[in-house]
C-alpha atoms as an extended CHARMM CRD file, in Angstrom:
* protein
*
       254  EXT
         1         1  UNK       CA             23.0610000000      -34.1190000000        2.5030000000  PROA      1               0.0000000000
         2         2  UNK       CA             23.6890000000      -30.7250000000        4.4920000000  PROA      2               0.0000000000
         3         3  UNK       CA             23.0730000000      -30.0220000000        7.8960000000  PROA      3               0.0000000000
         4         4  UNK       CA             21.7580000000      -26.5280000000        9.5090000000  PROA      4               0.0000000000
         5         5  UNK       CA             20.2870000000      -25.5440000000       12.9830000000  PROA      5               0.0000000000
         6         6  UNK       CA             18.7710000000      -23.1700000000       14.5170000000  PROA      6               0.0000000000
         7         7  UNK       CA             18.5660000000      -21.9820000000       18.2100000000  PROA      7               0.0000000000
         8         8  UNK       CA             16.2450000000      -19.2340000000       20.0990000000  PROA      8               0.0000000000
         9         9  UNK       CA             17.0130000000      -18.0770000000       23.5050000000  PROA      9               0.0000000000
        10        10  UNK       CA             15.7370000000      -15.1360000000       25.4620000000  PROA      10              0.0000000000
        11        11  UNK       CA             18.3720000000      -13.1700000000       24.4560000000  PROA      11              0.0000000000
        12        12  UNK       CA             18.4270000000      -14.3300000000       20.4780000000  PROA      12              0.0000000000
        13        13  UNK       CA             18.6000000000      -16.3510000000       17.7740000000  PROA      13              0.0000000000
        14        14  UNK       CA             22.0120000000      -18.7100000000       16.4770000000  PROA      14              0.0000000000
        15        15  UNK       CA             21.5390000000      -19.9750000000       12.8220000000  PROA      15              0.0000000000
        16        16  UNK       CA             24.4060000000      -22.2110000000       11.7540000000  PROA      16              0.0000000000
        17        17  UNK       CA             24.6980000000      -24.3400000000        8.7250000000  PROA      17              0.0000000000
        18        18  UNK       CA             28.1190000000      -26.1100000000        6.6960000000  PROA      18              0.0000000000
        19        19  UNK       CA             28.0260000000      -26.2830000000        3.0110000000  PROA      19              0.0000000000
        20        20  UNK       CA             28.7480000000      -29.2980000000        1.5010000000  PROA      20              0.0000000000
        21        21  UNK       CA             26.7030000000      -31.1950000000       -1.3050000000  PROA      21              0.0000000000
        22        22  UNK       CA             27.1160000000      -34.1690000000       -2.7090000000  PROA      22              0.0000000000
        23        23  UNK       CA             25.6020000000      -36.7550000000       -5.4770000000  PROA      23              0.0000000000
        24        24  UNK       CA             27.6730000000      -39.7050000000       -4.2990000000  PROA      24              0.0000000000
        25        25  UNK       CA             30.8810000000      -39.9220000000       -2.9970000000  PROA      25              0.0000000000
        26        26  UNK       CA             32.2440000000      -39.1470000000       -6.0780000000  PROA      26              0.0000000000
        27        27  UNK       CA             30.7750000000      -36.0620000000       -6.5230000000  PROA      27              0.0000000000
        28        28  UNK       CA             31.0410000000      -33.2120000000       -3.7280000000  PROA      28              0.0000000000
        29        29  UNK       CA             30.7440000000      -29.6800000000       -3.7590000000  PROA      29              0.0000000000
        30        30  UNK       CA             30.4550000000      -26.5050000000       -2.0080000000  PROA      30              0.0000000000
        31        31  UNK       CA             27.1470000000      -24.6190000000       -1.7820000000  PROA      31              0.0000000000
        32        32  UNK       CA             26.0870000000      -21.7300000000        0.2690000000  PROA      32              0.0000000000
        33        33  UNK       CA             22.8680000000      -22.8390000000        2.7190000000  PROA      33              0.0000000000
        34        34  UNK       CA             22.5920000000      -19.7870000000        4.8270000000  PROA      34              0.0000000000
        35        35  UNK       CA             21.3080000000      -16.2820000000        3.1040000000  PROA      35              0.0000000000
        36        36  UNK       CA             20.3870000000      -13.3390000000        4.7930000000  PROA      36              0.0000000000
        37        37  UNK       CA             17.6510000000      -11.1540000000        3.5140000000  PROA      37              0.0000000000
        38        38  UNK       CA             17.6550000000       -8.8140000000        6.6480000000  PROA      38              0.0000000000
        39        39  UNK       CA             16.6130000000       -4.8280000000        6.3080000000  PROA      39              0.0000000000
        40        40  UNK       CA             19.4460000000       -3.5380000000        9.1840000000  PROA      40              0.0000000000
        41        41  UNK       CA             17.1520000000       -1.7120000000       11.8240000000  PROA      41              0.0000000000
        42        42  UNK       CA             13.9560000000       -2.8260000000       10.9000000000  PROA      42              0.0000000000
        43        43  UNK       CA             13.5290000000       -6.4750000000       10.0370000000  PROA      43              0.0000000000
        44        44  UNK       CA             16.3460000000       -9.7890000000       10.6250000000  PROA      44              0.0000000000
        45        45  UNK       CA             15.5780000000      -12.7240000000        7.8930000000  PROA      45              0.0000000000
        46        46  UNK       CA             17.9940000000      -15.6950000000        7.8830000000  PROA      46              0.0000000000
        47        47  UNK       CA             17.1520000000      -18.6470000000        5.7890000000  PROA      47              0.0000000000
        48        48  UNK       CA             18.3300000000      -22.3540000000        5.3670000000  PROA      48              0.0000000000
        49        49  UNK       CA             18.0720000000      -24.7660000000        3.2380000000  PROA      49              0.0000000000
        50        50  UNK       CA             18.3580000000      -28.4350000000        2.6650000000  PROA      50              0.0000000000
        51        51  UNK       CA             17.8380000000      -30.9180000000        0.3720000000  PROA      51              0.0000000000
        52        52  UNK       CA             17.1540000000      -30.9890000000       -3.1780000000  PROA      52              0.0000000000
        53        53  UNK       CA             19.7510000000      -28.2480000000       -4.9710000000  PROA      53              0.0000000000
        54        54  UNK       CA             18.0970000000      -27.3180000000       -7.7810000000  PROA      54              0.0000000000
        55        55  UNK       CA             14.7320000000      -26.8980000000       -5.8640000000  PROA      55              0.0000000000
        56        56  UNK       CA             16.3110000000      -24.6660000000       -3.0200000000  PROA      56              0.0000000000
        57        57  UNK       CA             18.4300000000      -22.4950000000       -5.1710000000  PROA      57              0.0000000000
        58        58  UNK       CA             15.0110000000      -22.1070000000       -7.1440000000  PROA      58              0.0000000000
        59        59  UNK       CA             13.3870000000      -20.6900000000       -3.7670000000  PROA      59              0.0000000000
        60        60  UNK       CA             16.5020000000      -18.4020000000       -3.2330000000  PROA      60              0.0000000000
        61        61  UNK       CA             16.0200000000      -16.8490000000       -6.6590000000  PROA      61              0.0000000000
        62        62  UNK       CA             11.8590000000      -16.2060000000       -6.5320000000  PROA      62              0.0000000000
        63        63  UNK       CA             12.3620000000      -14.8800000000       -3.1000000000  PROA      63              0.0000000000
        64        64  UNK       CA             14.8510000000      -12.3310000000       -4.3130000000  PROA      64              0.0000000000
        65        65  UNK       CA             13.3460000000      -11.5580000000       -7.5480000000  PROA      65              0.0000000000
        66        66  UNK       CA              9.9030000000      -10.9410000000       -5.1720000000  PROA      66              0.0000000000
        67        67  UNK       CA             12.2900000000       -8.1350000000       -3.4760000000  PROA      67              0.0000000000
        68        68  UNK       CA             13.6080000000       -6.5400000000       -6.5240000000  PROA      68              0.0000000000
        69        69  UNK       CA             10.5830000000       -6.5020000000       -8.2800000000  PROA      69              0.0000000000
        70        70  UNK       CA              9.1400000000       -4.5830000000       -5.0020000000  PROA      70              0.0000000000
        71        71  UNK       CA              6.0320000000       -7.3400000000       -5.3800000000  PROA      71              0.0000000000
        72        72  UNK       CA              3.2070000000       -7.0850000000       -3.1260000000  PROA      72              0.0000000000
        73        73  UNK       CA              4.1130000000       -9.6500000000       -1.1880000000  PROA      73              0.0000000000
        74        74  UNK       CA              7.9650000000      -10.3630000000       -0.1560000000  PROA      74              0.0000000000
        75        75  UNK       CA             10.3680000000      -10.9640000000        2.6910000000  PROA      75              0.0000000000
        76        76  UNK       CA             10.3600000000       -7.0690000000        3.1400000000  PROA      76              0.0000000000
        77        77  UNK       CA              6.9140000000       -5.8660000000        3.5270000000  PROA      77              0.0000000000
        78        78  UNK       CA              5.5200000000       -9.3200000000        5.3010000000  PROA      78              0.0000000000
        79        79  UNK       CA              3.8960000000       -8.1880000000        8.2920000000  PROA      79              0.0000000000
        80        80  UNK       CA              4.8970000000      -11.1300000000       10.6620000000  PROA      80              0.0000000000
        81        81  UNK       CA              7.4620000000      -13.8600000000       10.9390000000  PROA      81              0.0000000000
        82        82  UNK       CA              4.6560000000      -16.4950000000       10.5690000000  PROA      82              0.0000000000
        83        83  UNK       CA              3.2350000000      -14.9930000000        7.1570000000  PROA      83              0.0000000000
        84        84  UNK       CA              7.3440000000      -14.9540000000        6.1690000000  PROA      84              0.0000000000
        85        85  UNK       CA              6.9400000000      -18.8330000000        6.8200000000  PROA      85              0.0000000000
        86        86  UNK       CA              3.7990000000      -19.2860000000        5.1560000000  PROA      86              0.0000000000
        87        87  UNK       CA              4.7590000000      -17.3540000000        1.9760000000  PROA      87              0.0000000000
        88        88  UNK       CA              8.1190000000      -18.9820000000        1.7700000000  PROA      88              0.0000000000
        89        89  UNK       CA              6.2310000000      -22.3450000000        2.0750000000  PROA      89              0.0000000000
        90        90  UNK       CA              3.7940000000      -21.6680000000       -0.9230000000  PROA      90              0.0000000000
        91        91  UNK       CA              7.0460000000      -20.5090000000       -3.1990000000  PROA      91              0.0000000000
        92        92  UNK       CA              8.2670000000      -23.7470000000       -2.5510000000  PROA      92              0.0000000000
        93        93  UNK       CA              5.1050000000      -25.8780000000       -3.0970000000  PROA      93              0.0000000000
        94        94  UNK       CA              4.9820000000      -23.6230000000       -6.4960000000  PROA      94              0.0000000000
        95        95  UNK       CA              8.3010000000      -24.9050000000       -7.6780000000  PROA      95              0.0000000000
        96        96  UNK       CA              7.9320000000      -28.4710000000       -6.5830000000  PROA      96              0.0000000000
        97        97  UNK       CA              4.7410000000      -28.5030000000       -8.3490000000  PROA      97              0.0000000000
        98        98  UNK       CA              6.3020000000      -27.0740000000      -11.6160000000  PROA      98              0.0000000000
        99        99  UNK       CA              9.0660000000      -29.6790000000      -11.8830000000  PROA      99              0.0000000000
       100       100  UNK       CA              7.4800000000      -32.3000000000       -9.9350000000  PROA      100             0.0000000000
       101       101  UNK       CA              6.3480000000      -34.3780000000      -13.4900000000  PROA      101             0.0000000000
       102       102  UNK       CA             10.3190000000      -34.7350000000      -14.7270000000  PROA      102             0.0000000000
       103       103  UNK       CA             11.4980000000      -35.2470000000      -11.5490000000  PROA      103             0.0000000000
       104       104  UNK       CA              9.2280000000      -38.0110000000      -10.6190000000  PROA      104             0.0000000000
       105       105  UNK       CA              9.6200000000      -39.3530000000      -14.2430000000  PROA      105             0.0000000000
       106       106  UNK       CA             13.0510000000      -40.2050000000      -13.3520000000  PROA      106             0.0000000000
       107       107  UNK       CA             12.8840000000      -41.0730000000       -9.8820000000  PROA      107             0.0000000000
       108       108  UNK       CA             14.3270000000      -38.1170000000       -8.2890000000  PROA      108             0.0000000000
       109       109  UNK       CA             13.9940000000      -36.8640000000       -4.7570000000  PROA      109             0.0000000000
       110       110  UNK       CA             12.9910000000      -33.7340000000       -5.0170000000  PROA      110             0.0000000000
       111       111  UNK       CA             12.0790000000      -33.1700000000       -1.2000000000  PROA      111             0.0000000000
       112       112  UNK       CA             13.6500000000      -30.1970000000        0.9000000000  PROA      112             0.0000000000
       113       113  UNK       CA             13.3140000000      -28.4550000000        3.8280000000  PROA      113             0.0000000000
       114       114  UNK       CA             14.3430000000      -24.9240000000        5.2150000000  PROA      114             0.0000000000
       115       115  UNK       CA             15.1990000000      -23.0840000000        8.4640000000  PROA      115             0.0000000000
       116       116  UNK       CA             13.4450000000      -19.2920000000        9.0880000000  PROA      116             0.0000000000
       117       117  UNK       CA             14.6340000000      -17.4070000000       11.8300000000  PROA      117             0.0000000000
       118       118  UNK       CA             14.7890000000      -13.5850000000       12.3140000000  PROA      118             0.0000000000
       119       119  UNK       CA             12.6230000000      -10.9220000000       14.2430000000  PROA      119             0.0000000000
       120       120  UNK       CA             10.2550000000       -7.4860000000       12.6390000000  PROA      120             0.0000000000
       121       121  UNK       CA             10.2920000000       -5.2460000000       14.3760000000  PROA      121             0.0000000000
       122       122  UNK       CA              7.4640000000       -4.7880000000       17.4330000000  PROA      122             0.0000000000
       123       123  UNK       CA              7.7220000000       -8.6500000000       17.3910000000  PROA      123             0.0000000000
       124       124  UNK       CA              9.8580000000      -11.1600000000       19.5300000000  PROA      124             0.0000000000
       125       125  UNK       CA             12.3590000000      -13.4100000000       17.2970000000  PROA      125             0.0000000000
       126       126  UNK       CA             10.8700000000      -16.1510000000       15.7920000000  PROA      126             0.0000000000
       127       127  UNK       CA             12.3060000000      -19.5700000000       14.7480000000  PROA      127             0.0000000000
       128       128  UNK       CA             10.7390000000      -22.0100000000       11.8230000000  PROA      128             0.0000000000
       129       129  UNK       CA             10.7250000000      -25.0650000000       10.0530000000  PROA      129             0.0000000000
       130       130  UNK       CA              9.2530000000      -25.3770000000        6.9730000000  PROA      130             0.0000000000
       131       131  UNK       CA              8.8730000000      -28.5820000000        5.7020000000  PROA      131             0.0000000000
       132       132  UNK       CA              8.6490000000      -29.9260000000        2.1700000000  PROA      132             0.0000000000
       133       133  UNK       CA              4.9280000000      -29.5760000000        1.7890000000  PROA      133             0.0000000000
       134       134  UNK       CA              5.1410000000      -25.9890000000        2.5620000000  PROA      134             0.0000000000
       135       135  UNK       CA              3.7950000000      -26.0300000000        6.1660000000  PROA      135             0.0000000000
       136       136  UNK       CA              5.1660000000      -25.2210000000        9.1740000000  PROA      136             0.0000000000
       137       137  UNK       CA              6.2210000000      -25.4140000000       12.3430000000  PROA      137             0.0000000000
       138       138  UNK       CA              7.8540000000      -22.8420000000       14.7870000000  PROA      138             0.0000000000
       139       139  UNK       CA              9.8860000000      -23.3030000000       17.9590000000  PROA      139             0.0000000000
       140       140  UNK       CA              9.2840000000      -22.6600000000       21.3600000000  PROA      140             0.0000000000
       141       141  UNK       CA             10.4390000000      -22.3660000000       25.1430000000  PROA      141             0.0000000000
       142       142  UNK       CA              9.9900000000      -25.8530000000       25.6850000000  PROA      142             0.0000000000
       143       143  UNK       CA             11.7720000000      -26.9110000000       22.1580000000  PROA      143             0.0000000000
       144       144  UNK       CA             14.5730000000      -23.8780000000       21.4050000000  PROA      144             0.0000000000
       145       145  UNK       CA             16.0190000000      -25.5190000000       18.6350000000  PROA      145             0.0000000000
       146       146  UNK       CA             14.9050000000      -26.9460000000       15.0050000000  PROA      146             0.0000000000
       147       147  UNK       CA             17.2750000000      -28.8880000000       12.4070000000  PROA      147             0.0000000000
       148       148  UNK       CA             17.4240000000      -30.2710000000        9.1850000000  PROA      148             0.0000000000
       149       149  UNK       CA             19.3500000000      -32.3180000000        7.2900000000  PROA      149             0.0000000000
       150       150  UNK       CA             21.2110000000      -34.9910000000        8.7270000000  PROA      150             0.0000000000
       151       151  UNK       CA             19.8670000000      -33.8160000000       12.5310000000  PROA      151             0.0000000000
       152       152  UNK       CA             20.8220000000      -37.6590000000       14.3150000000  PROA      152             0.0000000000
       153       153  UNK       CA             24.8930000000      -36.9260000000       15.1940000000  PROA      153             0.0000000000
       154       154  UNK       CA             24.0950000000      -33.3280000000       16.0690000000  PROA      154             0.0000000000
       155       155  UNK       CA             21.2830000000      -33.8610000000       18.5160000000  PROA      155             0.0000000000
       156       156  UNK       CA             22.7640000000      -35.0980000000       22.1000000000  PROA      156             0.0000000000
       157       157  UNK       CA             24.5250000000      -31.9050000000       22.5250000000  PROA      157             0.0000000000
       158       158  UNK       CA             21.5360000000      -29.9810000000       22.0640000000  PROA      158             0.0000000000
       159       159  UNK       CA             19.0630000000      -32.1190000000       23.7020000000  PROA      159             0.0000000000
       160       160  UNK       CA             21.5430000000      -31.9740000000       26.9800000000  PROA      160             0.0000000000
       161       161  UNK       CA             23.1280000000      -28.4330000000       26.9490000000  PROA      161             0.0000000000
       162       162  UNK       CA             20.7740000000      -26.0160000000       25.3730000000  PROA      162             0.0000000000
       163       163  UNK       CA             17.4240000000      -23.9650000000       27.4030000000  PROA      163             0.0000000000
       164       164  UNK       CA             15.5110000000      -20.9350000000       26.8120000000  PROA      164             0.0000000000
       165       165  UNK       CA             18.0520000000      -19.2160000000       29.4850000000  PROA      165             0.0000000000
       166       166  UNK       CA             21.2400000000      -20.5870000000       27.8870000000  PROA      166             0.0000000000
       167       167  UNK       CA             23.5080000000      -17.6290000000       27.1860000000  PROA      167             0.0000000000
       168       168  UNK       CA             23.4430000000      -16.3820000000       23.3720000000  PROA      168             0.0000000000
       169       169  UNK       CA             27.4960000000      -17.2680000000       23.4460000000  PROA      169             0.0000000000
       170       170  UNK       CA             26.9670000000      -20.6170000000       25.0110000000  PROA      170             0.0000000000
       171       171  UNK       CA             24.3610000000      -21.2040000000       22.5910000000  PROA      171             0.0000000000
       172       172  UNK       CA             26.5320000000      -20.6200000000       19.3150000000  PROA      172             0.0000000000
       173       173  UNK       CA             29.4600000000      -22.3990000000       20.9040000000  PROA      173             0.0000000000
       174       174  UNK       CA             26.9950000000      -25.3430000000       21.0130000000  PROA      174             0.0000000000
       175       175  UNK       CA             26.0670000000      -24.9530000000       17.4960000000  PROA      175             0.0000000000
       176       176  UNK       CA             29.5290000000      -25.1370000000       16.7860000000  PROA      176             0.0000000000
       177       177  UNK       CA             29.7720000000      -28.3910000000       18.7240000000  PROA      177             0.0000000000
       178       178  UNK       CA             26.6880000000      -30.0150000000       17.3330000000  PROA      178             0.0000000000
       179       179  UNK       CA             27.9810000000      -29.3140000000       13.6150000000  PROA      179             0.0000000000
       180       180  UNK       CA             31.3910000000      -30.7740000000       14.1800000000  PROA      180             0.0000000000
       181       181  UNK       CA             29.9860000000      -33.9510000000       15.9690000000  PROA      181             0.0000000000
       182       182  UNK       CA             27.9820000000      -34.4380000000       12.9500000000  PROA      182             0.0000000000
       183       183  UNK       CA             31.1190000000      -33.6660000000       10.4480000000  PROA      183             0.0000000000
       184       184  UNK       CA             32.6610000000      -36.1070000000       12.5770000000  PROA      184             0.0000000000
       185       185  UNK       CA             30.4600000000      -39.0720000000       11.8710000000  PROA      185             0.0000000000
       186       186  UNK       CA             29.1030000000      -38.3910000000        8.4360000000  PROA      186             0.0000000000
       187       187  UNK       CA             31.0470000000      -37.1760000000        5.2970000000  PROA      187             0.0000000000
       188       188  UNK       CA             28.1330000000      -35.4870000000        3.7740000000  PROA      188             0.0000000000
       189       189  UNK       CA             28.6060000000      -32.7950000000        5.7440000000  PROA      189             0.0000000000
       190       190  UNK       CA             31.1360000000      -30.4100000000        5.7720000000  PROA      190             0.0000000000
       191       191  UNK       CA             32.7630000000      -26.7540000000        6.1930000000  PROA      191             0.0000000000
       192       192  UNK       CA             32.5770000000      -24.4500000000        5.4420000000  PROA      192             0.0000000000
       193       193  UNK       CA             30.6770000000      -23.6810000000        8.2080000000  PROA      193             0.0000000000
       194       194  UNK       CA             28.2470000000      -20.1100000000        8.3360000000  PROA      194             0.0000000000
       195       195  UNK       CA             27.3530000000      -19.4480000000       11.7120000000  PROA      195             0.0000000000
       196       196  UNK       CA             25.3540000000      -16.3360000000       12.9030000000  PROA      196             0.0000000000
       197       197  UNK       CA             24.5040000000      -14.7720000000       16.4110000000  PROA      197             0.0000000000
       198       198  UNK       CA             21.2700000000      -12.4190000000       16.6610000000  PROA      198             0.0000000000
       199       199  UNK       CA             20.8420000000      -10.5630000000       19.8690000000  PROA      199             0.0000000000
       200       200  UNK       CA             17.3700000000       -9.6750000000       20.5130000000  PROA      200             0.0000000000
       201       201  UNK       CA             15.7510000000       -5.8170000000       19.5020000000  PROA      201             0.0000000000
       202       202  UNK       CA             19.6850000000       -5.2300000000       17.6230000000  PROA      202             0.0000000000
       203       203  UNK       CA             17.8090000000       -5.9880000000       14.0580000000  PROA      203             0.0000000000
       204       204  UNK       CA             21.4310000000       -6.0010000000       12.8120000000  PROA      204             0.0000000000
       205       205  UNK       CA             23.5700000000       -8.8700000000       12.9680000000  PROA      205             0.0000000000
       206       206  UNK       CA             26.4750000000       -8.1490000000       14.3930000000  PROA      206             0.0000000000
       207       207  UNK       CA             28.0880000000      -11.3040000000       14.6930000000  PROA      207             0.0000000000
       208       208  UNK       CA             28.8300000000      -13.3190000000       11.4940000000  PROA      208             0.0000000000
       209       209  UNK       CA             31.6020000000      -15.8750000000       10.6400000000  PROA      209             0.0000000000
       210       210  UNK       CA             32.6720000000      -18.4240000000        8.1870000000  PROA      210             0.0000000000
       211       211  UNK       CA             35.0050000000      -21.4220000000        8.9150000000  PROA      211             0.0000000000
       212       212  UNK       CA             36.6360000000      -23.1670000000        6.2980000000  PROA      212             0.0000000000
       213       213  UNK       CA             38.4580000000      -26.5150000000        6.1740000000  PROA      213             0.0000000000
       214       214  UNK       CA             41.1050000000      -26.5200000000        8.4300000000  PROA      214             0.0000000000
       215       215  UNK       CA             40.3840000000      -23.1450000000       10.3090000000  PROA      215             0.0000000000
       216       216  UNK       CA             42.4850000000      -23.5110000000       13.4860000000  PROA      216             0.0000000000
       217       217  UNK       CA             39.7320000000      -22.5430000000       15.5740000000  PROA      217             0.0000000000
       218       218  UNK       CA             37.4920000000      -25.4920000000       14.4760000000  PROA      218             0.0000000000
       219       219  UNK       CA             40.3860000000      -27.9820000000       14.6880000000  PROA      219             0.0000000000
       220       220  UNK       CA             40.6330000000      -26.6630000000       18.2890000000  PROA      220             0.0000000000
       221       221  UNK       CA             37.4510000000      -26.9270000000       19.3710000000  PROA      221             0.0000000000
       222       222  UNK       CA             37.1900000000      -30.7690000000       17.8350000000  PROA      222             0.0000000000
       223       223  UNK       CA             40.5600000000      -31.9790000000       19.9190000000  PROA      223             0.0000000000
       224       224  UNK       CA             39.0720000000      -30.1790000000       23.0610000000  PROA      224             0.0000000000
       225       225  UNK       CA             35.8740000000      -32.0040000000       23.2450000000  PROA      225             0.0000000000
       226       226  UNK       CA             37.0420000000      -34.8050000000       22.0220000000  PROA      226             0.0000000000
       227       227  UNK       CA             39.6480000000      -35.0460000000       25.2500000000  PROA      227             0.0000000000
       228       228  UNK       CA             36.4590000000      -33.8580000000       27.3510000000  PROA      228             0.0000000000
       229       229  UNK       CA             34.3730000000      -36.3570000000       26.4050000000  PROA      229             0.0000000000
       230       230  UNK       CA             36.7990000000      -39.0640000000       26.6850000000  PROA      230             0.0000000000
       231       231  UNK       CA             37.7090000000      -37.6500000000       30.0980000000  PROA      231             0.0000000000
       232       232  UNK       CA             34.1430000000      -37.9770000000       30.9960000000  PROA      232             0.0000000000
       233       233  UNK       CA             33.8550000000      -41.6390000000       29.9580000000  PROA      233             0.0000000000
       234       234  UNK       CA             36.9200000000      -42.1840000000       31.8840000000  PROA      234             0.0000000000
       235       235  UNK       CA             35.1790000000      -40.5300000000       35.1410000000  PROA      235             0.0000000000
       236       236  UNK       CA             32.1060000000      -43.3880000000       34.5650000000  PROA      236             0.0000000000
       237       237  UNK       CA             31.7820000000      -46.0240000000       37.2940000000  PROA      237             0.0000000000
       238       238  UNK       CA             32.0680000000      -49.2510000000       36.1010000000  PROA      238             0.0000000000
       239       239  UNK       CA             29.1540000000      -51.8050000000       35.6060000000  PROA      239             0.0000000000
       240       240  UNK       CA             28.1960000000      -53.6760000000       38.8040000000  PROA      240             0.0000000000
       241       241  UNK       CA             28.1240000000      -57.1840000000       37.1230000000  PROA      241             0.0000000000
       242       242  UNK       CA             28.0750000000      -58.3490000000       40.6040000000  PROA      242             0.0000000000
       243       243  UNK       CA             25.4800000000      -56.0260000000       42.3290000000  PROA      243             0.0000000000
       244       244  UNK       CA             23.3160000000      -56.9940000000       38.9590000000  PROA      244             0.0000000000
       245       245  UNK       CA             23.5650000000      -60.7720000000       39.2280000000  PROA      245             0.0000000000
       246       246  UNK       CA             22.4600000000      -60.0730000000       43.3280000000  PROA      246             0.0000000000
       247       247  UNK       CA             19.7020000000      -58.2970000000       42.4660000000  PROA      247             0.0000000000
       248       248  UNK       CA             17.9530000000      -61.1270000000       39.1290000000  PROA      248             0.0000000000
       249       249  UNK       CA             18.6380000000      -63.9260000000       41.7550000000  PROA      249             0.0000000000
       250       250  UNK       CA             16.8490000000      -61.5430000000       44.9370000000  PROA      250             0.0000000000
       251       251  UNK       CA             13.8240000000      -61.0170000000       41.8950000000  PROA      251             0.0000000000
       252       252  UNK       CA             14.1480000000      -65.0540000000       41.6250000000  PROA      252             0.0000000000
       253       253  UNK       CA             13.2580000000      -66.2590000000       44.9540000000  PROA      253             0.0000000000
       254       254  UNK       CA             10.8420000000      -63.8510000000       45.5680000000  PROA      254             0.0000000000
């Protein structure tokens, strides 16, 4: 299992993602998720991936053959960010469909899913999910940020810090946060962690980092909101057993 999010503000995009993979517990590795197909000054492309291995490192090597082989159609001369997500989607479907005989022969999940999020240029950035089937799905104002993966530990953070007017640095700090809260409670995922920040109309990224295991930075950021949010528990009012009780016996008599 991986995890990788993605976040779109007014003033950008953050695309962050860790890098572990594993077929048991026995059997972990590293893989890169995040890949960046950008053209600096006219096009930013950043995709992610989770899921089956061999199927997304399958859809990393068509879409790059697509640009070397100049074909009519690749993530270079697609006119929009929705046709990226659409042609993306059917390269997928294509392998699925390829292998899909051997893998369902022996009973192996071959599902994935993959994050799109970039800007061409004379267009506002864009943010997608592209699910399994090949559809997709794109954020908006209302919901800035898509996952996928294992999305559950990440999500409170997100769903209670992040807007459409959220700073761009606020927004990758929460990134950060959301990746180590799932690192925290599920071993599947893991650093290294690939985080990048995309200011709007740049079409360079400018901002790029990886963090791997033990990077003091990380380790900092985990014992500071870990201390926060215990500080905040601490700060809770207790239960009013009392005022409770009151109030069932009140909805008694009456």
């Amino acid at each position: 299992m991986t995890y990788c999010l993605g976040i779109i503000t007014r003033a950008g995009l953050v695309i962050a993602s860790d890098s572990r993979t594993n077929a048991g517990v026995d059997y972990i590795s590293t893989y890169q998720k995040l890949f960046d197909f950008s053209v600096p000054g006219e096009r930013v492309l950043i995709l992610c991936s989770s899921g089956n291995l061999s199927i997304t490192q399958g859809i990393i090597t068509i879409l790059e053959k697509d640009i070397q082989g100049n074909e009519a159609n690749n993530l270079h001369n697609i006119p929009t960010m929705y046709e990226v997500a659409r042609y993306i989607g059917s390269k997928l479907r294509e392998i699925q469909n390829e292998d899909r005989p051997w893998l369902e022969k022996d009973r192996i999940d071959f599902s994935c899913s993959l994050l799109l999020g970039g800007q061409i240029k004379g267009q506002p950035p864009e943010l997608y999910l592209i699910y399994s089937q090949g559809n997709c799905i794109h954020a908006t104002r209302d919901t800035t940020f898509l996952q996928i993966g294992e999305t559950k530990y990440g999500k409170p953070i997100l769903d209670r810090t992040l807007t459409f007017e959220t700073d761009l640095a606020a927004a990758a700090k929460c990134a950060l946060l959301s990746i180590d809260s799932t690192m925290k409670s599920n071993i599947s995922v893991g650093p290294p962690i690939d985080l990048i920040m995309y200011q709007t109309d740049s079409f360079v990224i400018k901002h790029q980092l990886r963090l791997a295991l033990g990077d003091p930075y990380l380790a900092k950021i985990r014992k500071l909101w870990e201390n926060s949010v215990k500080e905040a528990f601490d700060r809770m009012p207790d239960i009013e057993w009392q005022y409770k009780r009151e109030s069932d016996e009140n909805i008694l008599i009456d």
